[in-house]
C-alpha positions in Angstrom: -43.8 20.2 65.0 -41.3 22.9 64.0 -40.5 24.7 66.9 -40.1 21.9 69.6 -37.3 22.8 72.1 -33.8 20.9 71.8 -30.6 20.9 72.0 -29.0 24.4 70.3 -27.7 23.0 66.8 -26.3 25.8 64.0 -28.7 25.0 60.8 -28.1 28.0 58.8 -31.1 29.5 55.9 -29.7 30.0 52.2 -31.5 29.7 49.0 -32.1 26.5 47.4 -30.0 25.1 44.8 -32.6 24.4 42.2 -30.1 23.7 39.6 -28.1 20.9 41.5 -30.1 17.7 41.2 -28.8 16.1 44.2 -30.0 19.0 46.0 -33.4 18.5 44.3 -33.5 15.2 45.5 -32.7 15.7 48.7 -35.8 18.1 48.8 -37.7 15.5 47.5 -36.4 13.1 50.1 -37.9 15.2 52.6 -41.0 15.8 51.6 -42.0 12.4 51.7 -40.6 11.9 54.9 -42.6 14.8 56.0 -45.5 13.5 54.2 -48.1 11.6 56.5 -48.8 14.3 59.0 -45.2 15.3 59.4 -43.7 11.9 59.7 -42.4 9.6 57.4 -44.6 8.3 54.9 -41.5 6.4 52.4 -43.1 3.4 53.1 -46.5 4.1 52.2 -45.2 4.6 48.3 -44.2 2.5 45.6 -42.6 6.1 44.1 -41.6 7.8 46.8 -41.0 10.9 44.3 -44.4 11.3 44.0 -45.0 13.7 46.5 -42.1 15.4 45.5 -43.6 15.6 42.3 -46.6 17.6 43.7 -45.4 19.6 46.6 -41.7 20.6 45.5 -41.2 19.9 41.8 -43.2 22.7 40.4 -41.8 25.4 43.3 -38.5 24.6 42.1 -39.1 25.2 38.1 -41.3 27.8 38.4 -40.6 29.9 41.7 -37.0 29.3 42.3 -36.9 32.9 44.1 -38.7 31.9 46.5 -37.6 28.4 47.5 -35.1 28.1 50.8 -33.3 25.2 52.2 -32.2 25.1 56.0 -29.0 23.1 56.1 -25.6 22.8 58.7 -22.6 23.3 57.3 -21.1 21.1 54.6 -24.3 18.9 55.0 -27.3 18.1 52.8 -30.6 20.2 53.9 -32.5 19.2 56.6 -35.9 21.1 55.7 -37.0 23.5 53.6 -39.4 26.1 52.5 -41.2 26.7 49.0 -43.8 29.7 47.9 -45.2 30.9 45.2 -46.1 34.6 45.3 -49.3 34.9 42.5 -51.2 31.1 43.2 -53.7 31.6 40.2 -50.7 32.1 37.6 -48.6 29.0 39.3 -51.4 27.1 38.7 -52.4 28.2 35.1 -48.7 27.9 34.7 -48.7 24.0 36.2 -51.6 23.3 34.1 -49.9 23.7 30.7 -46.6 22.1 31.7 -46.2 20.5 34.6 -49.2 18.9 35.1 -49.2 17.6 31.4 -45.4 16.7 31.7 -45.8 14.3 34.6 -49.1 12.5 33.3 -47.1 11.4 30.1 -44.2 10.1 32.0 -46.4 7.9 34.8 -48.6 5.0 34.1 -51.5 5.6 35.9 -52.9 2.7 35.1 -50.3 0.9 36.6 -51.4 2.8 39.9 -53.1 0.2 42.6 -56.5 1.7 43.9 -56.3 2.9 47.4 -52.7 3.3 47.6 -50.9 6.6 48.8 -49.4 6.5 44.5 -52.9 6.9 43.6 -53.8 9.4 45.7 -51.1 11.4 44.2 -52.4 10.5 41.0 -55.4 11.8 41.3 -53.7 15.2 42.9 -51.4 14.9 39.0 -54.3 14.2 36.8 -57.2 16.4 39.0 -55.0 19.4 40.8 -56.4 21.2 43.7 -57.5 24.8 42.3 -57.5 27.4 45.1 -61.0 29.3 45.7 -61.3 32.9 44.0 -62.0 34.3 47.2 -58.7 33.0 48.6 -56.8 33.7 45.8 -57.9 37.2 45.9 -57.2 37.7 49.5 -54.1 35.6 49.9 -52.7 35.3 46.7 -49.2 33.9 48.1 -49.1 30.4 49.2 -46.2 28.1 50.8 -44.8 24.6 52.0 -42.9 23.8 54.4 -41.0 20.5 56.3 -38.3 19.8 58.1 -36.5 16.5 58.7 -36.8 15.3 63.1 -33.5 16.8 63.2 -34.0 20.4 62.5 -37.3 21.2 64.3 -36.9 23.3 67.2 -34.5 26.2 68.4 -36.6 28.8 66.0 -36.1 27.0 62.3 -39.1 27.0 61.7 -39.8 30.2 62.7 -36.8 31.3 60.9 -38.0 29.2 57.4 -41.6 31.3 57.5 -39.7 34.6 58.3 -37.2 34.4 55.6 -40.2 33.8 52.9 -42.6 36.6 54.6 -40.0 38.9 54.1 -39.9 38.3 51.2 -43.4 38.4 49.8 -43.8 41.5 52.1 -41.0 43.3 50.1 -42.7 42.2 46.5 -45.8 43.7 48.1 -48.0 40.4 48.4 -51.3 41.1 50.2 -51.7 37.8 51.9 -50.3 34.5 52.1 -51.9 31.0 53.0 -51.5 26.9 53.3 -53.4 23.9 54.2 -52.3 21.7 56.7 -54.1 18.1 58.1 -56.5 18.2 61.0 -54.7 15.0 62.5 -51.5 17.4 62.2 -52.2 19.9 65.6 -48.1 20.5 65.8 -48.0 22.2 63.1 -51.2 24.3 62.9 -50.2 25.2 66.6 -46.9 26.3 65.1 -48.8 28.7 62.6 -50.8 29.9 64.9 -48.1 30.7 66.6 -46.8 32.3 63.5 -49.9 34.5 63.5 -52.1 32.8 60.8 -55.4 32.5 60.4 -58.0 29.6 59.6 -59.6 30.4 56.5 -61.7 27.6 56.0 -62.2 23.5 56.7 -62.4 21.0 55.0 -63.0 16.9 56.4 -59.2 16.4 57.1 -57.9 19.7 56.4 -57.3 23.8 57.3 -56.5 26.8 55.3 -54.6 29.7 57.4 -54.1 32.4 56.0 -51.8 35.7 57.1 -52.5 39.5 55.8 -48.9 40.9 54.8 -50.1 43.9 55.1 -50.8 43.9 58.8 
């Protein structure tokens, strides 16, 4: 999914510009074009910020270190990665503000049943908690996506690196993600990348990666 050969293209790495909000739109842009197995999902949403909401939002406010965009020259990003290096105090920290934040300013109730917006607003109004175990042992965790025309010649690659470094050099233990059965691009990219599987779930993986190896 990330690492597909094509065409050499100069995308350069540089650290997201969390305070400029058409930046943070952008980012938001792509993550729902990213969102249904790493293809576009825009239509499936009445808000197509929603995912944005869950998946980039909160990285943004709360672990702006750690937040890179991979962009060509003078042009808006083209993919990014976001990590947080402690998950349990992210998600306390989500929990009293974010979480809270965003179910005052949607309806729900103006949510349809079934609909891609509702299952975001259940993810809003029931977050995914990560496992003590895993938390524990991989206490890092990260997104990534990256628009059709940056995957290939290494970004990807170059995305992961840039945040493992990272982590490594804070002295994280471990690091891990959860990625869609249905999406076998991209966990044959991690696994490439030298992650793990963790666990399963019906639909879904978590990989993990020891930092300390």
């Amino acid at each position: 999914m990330f690492d597909r050969p094509q065409p050499a293209t100069e995308f350069e790495i540089r650290a997201a510009d969390t305070d400029d909000k058409a930046e943070v739109d952008r980012l938001y842009e792509i993550c729902v074009r990213t969102a249904a197995g790493g293809e576009d999902a825009t239509g499936m949403f009445e808000d197509p910020r929603l995912p944005g909401e869950i998946f980039v939002g909160p990285y943004l406010r709360y672990a702006p270190g750690l937040a890179w965009v991979l962009a060509q020259a003078d042009q808006p990003a083209s993919g990014y990665v976001l990590g947080v290096a402690d998950t349990v105090s992210f998600e306390r920290t989500l929990e009293r503000e974010w979480w809270p934040a965003l179910r005052d300013r949607y309806d729900g109730d103006a949510v349809r049943e079934g609909t891609a917006d509702a299952r975001s607003w259940e993810w809003i109004t029931h977050p995914r908690i990560a496992p003590a175990e895993l938390a524990a042992e991989y206490p890092a965790h990260l997104h990534i996506d990256l628009l059709p025309q940056a995957q290939g010649g290494g970004n990807g690659s170059r995305l992961i690196r840039t945040l493992l470094g990272t982590l490594r050099a804070q002295g994280v233990r471990g690091v891990h993600l959860g990625v869609g059965k249905a999406n076998t691009r991209a966990i044959g990219f991690y696994r490439h990348m030298g992650f793990d599987q963790l666990a399963e779930e019906p639909g879904s993986l978590t990989l993990g990666m020891d930092l300390r190896a």
